[in-house]
N, C-alpha and C positions, 0 to 999 in steps of 0.2 A: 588534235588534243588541245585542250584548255591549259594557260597555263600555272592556274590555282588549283590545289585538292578542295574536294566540296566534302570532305569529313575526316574525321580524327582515323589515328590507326588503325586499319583493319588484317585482318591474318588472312593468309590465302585460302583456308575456308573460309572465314566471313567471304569473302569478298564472292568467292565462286557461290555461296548461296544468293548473296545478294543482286549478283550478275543474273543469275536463274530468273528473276521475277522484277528486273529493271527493265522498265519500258526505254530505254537509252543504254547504249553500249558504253562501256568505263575502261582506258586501262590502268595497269594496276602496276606501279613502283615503290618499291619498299614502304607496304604498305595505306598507301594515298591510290586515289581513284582520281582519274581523268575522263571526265565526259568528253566522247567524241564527236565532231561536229559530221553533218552531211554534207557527203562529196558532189561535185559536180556531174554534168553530163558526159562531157568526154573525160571524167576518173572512173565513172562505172562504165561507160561502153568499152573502155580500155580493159579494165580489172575482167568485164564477160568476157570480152573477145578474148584474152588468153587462156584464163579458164578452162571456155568452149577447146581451145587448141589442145591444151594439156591433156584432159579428160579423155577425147579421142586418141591422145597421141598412149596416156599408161594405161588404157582400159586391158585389163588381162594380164596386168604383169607385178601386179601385189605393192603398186606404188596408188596413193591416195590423193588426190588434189581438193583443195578449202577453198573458198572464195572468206571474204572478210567477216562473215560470224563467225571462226574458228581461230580461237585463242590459242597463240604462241607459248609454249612456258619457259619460261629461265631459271631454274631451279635457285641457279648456284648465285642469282644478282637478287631472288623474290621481285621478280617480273613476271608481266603478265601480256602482252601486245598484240591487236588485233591485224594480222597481216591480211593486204589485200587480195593474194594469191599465195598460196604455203601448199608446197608436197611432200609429201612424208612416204619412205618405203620401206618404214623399220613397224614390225608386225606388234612391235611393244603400245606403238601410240594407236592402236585398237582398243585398248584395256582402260583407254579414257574419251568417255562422249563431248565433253568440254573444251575440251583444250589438248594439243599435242606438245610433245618435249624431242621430238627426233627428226624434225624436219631434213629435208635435204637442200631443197629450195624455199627460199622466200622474196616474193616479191611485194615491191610498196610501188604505187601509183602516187605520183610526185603531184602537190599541191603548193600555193602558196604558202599557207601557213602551216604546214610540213616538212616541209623539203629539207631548210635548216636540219631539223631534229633525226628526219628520215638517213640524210647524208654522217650526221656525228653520232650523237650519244645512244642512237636505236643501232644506229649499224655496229657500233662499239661492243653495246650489249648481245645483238646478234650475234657476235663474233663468237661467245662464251658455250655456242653452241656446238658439240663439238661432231656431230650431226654435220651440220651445215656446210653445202660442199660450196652454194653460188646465193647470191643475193645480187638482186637486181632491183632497179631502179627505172622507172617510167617516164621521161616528158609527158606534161600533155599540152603544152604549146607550141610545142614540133615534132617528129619524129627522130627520138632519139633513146635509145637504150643502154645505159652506163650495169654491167653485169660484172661482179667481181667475183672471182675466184678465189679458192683457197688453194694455194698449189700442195706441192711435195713437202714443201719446208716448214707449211701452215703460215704463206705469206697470202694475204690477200692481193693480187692482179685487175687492175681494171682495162678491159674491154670492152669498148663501145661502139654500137653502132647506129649508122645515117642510113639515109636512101643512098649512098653511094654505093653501101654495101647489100643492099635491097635485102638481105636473110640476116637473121641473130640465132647465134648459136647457146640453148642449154645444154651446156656437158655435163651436169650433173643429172640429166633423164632422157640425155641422148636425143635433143629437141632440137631442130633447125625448123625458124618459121619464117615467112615474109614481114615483112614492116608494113605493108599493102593488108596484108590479115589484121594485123594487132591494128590496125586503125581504122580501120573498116568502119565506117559514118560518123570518123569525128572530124569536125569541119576547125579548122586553125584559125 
């Protein structure tokens, strides 16, 4: 995300018509639009390869997985965010083609000039979700996966893991994968 608005205030209908017929993706905090830049090669083989995982892993079980054209909402901050990977298994965010508000999981695929925003003020806003049971966080310059939890108490937990521990576990979709999978032809 850039870190200037390229226009005056717009309303969360403006902005979803306007999203509809922009050849550039935007996202959208109280009101201001952020053009989003393009990711690298090991941000998208990373973002497929879990994807691919998840996909196979909810098929038939009434949970939904996005890849990054499927907009986040945050009703209650008037956000709008484009996550890398987002599952949803609340039959509500059927009722919208654009954008989902009940996610369970979201993942961002960590960039340089992300990471900052990805780790504070996004996860912040994330948090508002009350949906959201894990938000997770991608290297792509090593193998490593920082996954935080919302426990009992609604404390967020972080859990992370290396190649020592070769699997990472989604408890919020009942997900154990290899670190071998998720990086599957990205060279370091």
């Amino acid at each position: 995300m850039i870190a200037a608005p390229e226009h005056p205030y717009l309303t969360p209908d403006q902005y979803l018509t306007m999203e509809e017929q922009s050849p550039i993706k935007h996202e959208y905090i109280d009101g201001q639009i952020y053009a989003m830049a393009g990711a690298s090669d090991p941000h998208v083989t990373i973002a497929l390869n879990l994807a691919t995982l998840l996909r196979s892993h909810v098929r038939g079980s009434g949970c939904r997985v996005y890849i990054s054209d499927m907009k986040a909402r945050i009703e209650s901050l008037n956000r709008f965010y484009y996550p890398d990977v987002m599952v949803t298994c609340d039959s509500r965010d059927q009722e919208t083609s654009t954008y989902k508000r009940f996610p369970t999981l979201i993942v961002e695929v960590l960039s340089d000039s992300t990471e900052a925003f990805d780790r504070g003020d996004k996860f912040a806003d994330y948090q508002e979700l009350a949906s959201l049971r894990e938000y997770v966080l991608i290297n792509t310059k090593q193998q490593r996966v920082d996954c935080f939890r919302r426990n009992d108490k609604g404390q967020w937990v972080l859990q992370f893991y290396t190649p020592i521990q070769k699997e990472f576990i989604l408890e919020s979709i009942d997900f154990t994968g290899t670190l071998i999978a998720l990086y599957e032809d990205v060279d370091f």
